[in-house]
VOMI-913770 format. One record per residue: residue number from 1; residue in one letter; y, z, x of N, C-alpha, C, O in turn. Coordinates in Angstrom, 1 decimal. Each point is the difference from the previous one (the first is absolute). Example, Ala and Ser with C-alpha at 12.3 -4.5 7.8 and 13.67 -1.06 7.14 Angstrom:
<rovos>
    nr   rest      n.v      n.w      n.u     ca.v     ca.w     ca.u      c.v      c.w      c.u      o.v      o.w      o.u
     1      A     -5.7      7.8     13.2      1.2      0.0     -0.9      1.2      0.0      0.9      0.0      0.7      1.0
     2      S      1.1     -1.4     -1.4      1.1      0.0      0.9      1.1      0.8     -0.8      1.1      0.1      0.5
</rovos>
This chain:
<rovos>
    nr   rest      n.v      n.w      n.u     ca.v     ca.w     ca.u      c.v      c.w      c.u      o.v      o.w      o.u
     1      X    -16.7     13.0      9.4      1.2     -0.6      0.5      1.2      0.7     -0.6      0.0      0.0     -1.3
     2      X      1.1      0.6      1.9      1.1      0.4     -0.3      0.5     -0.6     -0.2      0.1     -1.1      0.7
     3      X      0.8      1.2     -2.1      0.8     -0.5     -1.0      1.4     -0.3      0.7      0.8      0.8     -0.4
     4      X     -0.4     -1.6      1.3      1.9      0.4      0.4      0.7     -1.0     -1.2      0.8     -0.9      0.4
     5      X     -1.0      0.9     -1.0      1.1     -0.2     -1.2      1.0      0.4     -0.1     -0.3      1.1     -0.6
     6      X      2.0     -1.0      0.8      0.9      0.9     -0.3      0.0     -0.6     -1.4     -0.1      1.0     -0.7
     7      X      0.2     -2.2     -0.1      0.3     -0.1     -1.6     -0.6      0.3     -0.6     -1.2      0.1      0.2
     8      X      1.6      0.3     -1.4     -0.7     -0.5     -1.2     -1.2     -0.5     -0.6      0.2     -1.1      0.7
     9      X     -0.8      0.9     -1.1     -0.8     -1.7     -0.5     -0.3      0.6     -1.2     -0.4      1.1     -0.3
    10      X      0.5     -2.5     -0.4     -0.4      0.5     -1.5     -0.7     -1.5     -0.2      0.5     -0.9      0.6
    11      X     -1.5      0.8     -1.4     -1.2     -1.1     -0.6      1.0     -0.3     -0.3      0.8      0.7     -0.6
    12      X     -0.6     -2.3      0.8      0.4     -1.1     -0.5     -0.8     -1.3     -0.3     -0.7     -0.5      0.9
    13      X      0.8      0.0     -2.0     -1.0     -1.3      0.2      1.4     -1.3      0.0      0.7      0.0     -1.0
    14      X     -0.5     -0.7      1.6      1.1     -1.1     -0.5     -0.4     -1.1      0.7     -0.6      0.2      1.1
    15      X      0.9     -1.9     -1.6      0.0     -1.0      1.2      1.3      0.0      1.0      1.2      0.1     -0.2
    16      X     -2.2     -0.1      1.2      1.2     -0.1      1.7     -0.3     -1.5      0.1     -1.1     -0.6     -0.3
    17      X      2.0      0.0      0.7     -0.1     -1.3      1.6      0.3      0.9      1.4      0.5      1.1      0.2
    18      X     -0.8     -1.7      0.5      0.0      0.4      1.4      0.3     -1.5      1.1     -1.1     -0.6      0.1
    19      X      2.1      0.1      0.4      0.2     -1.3      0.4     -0.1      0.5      2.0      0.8      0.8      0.5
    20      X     -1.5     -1.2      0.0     -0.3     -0.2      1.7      0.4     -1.0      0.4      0.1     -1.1     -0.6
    21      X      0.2      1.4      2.0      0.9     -0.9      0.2     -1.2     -1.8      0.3      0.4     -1.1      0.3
    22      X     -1.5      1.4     -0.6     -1.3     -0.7      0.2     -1.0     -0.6     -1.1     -0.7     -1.0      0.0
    23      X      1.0      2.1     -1.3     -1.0      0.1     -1.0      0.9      0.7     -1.0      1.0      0.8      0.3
    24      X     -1.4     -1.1     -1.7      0.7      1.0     -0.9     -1.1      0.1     -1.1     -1.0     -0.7     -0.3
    25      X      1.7      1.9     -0.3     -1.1      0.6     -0.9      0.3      0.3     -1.4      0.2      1.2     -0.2
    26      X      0.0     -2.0     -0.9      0.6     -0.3     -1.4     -0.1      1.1     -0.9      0.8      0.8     -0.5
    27      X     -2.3     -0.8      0.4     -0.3      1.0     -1.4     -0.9      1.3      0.8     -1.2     -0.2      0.2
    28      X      1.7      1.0      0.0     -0.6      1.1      0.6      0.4      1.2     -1.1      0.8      0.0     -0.8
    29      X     -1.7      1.0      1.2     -0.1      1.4     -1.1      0.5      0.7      0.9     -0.6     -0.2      1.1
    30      X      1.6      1.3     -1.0     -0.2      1.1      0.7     -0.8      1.5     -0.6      0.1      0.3     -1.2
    31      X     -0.8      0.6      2.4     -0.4      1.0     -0.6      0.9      1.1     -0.2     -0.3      0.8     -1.0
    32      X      1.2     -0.4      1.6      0.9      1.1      0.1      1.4     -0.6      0.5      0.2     -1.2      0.2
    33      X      0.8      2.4     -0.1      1.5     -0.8      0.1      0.5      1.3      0.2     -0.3      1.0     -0.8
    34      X      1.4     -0.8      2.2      0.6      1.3      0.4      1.8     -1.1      0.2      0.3     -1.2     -0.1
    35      X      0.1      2.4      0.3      1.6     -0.5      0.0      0.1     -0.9      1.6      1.1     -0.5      0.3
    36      X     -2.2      0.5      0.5     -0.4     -0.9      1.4     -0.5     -0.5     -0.1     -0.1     -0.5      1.1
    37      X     -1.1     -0.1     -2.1     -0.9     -0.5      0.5     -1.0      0.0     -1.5      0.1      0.6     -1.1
    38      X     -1.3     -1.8      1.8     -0.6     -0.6     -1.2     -1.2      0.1      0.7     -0.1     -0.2      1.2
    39      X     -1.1      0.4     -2.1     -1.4     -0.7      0.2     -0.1     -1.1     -0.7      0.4      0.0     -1.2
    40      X     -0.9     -0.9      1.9     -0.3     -1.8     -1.1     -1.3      0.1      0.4     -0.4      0.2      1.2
    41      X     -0.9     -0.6     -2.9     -0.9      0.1      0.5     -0.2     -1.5      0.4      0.9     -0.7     -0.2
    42      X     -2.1      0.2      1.0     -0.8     -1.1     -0.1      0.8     -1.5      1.0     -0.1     -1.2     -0.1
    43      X      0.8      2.3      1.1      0.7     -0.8      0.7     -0.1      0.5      1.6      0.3      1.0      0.6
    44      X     -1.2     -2.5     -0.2     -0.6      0.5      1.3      0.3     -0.9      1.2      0.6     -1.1     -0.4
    45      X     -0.9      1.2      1.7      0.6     -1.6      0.9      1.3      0.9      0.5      0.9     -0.8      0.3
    46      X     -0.6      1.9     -0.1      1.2      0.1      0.7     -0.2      1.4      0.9     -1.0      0.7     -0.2
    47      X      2.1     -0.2      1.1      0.0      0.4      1.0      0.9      1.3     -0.4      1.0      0.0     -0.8
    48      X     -1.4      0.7      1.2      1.6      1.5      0.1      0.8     -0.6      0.7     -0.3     -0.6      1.1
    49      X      1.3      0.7     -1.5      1.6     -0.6      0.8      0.4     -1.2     -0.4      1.0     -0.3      0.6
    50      X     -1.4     -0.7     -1.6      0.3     -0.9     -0.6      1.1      0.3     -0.9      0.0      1.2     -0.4
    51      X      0.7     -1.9      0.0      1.5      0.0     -0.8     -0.5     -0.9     -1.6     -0.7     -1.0     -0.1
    52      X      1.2      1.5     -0.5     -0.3     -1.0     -1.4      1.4      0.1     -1.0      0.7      1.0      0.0
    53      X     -0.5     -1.8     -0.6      1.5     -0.1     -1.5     -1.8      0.5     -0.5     -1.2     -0.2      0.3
    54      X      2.2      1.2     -1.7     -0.8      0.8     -1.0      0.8     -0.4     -1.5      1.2      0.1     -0.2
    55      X     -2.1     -0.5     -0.6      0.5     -0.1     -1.0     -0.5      0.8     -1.2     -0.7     -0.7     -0.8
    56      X      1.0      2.5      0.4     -0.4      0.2     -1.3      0.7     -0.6     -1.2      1.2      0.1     -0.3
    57      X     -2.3     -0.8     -0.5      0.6     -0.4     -1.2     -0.5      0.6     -1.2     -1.1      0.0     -0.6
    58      X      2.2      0.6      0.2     -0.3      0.5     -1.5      0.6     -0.4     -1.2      1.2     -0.1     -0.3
    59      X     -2.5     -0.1     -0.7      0.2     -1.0     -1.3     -0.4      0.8     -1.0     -1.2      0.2     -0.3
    60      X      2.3      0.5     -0.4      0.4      0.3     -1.6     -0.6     -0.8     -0.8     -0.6     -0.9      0.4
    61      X      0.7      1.3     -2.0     -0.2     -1.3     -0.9      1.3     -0.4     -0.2      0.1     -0.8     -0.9
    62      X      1.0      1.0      1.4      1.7     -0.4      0.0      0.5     -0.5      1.0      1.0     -0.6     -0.2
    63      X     -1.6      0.7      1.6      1.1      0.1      0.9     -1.4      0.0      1.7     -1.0      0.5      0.4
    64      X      1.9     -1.4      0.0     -1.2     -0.6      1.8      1.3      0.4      1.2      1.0     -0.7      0.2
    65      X     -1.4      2.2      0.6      0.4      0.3      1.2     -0.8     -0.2      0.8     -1.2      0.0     -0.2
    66      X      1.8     -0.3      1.7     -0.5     -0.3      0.7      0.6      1.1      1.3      1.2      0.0      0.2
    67      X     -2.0      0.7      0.5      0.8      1.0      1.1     -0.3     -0.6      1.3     -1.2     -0.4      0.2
    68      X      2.1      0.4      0.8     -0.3     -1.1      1.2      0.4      1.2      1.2      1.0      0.6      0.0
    69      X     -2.2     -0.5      1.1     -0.1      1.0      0.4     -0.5     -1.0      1.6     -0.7     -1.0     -0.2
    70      X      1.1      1.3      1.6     -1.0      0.0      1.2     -1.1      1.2      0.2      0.1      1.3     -0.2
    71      X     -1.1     -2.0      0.4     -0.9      0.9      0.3     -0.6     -0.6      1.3     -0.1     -1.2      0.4
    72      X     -0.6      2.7      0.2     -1.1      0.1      1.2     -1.4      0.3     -0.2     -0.2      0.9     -0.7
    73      X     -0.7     -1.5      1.2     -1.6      0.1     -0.3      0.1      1.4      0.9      0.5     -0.1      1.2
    74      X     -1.1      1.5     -1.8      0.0      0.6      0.7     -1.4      1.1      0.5     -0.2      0.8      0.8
    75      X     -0.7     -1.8     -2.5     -1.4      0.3      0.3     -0.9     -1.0     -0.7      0.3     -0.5     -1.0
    76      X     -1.3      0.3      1.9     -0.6     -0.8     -0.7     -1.4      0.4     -0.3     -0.8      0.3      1.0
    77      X      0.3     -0.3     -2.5     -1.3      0.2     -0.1     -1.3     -1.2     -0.9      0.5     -1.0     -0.5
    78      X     -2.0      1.1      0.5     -0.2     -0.9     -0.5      0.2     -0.5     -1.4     -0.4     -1.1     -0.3
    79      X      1.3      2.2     -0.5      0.3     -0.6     -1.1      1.7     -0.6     -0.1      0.2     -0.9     -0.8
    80      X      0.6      1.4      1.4      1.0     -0.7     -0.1      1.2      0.7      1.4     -0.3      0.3      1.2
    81      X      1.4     -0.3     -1.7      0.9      0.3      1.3      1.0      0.6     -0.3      0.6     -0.5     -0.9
    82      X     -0.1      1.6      1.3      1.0      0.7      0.0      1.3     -0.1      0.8      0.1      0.2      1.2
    83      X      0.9     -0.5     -2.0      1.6     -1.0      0.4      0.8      1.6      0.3     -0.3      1.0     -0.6
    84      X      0.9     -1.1      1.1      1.7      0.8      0.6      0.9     -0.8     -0.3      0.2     -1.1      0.6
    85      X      0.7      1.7     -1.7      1.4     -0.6     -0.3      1.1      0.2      0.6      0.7      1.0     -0.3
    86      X     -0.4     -1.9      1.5      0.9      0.4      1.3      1.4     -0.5     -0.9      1.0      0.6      0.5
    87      X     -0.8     -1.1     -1.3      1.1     -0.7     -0.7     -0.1     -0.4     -1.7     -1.0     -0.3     -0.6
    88      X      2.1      0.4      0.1      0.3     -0.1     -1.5      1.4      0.2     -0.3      0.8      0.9      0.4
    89      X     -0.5     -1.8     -1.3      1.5     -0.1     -0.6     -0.2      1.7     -0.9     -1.1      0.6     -0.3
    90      X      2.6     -0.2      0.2     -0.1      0.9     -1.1      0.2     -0.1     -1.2      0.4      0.9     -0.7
    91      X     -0.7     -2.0      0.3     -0.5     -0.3     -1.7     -1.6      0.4      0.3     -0.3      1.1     -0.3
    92      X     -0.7     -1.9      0.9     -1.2      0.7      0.3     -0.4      1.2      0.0     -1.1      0.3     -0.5
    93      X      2.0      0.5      1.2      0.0      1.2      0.9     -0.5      0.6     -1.6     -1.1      0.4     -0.4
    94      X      2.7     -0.5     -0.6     -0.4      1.2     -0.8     -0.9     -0.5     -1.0     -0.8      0.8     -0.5
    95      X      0.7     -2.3      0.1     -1.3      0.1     -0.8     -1.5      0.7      0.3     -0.7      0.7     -0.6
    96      X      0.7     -1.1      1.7     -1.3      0.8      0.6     -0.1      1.4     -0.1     -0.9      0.7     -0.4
    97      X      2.0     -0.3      0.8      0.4      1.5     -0.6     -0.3      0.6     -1.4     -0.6      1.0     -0.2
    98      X      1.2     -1.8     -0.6     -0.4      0.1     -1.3     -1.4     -0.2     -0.2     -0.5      1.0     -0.3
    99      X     -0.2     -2.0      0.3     -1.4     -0.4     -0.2     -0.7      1.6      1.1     -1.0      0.5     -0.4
   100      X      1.5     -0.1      1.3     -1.2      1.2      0.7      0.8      1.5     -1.1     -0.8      0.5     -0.7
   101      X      2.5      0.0      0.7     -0.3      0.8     -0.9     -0.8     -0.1     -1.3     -0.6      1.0     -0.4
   102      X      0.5     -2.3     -0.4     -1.3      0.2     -1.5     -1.1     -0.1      0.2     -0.8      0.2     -0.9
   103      X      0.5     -0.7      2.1     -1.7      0.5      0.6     -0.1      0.9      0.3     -1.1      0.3     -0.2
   104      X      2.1      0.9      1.1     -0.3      1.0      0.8     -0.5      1.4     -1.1      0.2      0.2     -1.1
   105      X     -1.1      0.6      2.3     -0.6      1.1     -0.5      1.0      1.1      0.3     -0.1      1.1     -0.5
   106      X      0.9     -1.5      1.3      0.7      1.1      0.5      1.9     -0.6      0.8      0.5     -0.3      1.1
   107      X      0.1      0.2     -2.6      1.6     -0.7      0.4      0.6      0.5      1.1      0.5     -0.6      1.0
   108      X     -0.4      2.4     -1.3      0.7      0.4      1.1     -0.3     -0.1      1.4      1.0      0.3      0.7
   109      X     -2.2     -0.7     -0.1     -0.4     -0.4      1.3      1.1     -1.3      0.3      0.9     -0.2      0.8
   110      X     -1.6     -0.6     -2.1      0.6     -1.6      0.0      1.3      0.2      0.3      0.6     -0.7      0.8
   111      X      0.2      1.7     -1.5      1.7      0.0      0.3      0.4      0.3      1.6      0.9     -0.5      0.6
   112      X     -1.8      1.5     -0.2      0.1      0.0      1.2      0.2     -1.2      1.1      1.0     -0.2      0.7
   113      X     -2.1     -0.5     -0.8     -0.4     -1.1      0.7      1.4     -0.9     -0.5      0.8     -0.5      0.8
   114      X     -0.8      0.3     -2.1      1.3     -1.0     -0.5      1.3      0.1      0.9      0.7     -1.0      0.3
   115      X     -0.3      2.3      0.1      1.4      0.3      0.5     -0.2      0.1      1.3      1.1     -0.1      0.6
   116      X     -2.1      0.3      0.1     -0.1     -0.7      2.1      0.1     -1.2     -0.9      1.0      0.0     -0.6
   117      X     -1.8     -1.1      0.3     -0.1     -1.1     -0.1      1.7     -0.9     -0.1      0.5     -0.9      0.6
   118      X      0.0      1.8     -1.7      1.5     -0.3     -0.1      1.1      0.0      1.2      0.9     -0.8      0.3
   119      X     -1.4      2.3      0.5      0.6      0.4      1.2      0.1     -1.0      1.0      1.0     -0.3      0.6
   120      X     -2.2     -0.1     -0.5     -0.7     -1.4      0.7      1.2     -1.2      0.0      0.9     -0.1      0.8
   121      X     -1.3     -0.6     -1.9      0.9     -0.8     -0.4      1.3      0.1      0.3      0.6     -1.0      0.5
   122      X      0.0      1.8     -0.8      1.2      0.2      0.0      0.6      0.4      1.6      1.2      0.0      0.4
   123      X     -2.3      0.4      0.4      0.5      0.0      1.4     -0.3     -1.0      1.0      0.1     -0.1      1.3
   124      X     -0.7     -1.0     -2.5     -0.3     -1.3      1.3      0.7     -0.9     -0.7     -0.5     -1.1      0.1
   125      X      1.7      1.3     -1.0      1.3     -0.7     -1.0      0.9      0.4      1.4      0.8     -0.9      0.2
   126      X     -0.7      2.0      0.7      1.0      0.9      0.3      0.2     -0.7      1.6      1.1     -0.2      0.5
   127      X     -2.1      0.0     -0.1     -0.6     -1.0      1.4      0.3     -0.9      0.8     -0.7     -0.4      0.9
</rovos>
């Protein structure tokens, strides 16, 4: 199967929630994390094309963030499901950014992607 990934992805392990507009999903793991999108393992019962609130939370021994993101079910397999981040505040935007440059194997790609992404934003500010 061909890879069409345009991001990133770099191994992430962190707890997600995932809230449907039907069912929600508290303590979930994800396996990977691109500047679009997440795999959450062990979360099954949904469709491609479903909408979900995303919640990555990350816990310091100092300090509890929380990054609040829309996402799209956009694959589903038997271990878990892969979300599209159609939406995110830009406090999100760049933590996530930060958390994929100190995972990434390769920044300068990531800077790439970082500045369409910015371009993005800033032309649907313009709208």
């Amino acid at each position: 199967m061909k890879n069409k990934r345009k991001n990133t992805r770099v191994p992430f392990q962190v707890i997600i929630g995932l809230d449907f507009p039907d069912q929600s999903h508290a303590e979930c793991e994800t396996a990977d994390l691109s500047l679009k999108g997440v795999f959450v393992l062990g979360v099954t019962g949904h469709k491609i094309g479903e909408n979900c609130l995303v919640s990555l939370r990350l816990v310091g021994s100092t300090s509890h963030l929380t990054l609040k993101m829309k996402g799209t079910v956009v694959r589903v397999e038997e271990n878990g499901l892969a979300l599209h981040f159609y939406e995110m505040d830009l406090d999100s935007f760049f933590h996530l950014k930060n958390i994929l440059y100190y995972n990434s194997e390769d920044p300068d790609v990531l800077d790439e992607e970082i500045s369409t992404q910015i371009e993005s934003f800033q032309d649907k500010e313009h709208e």
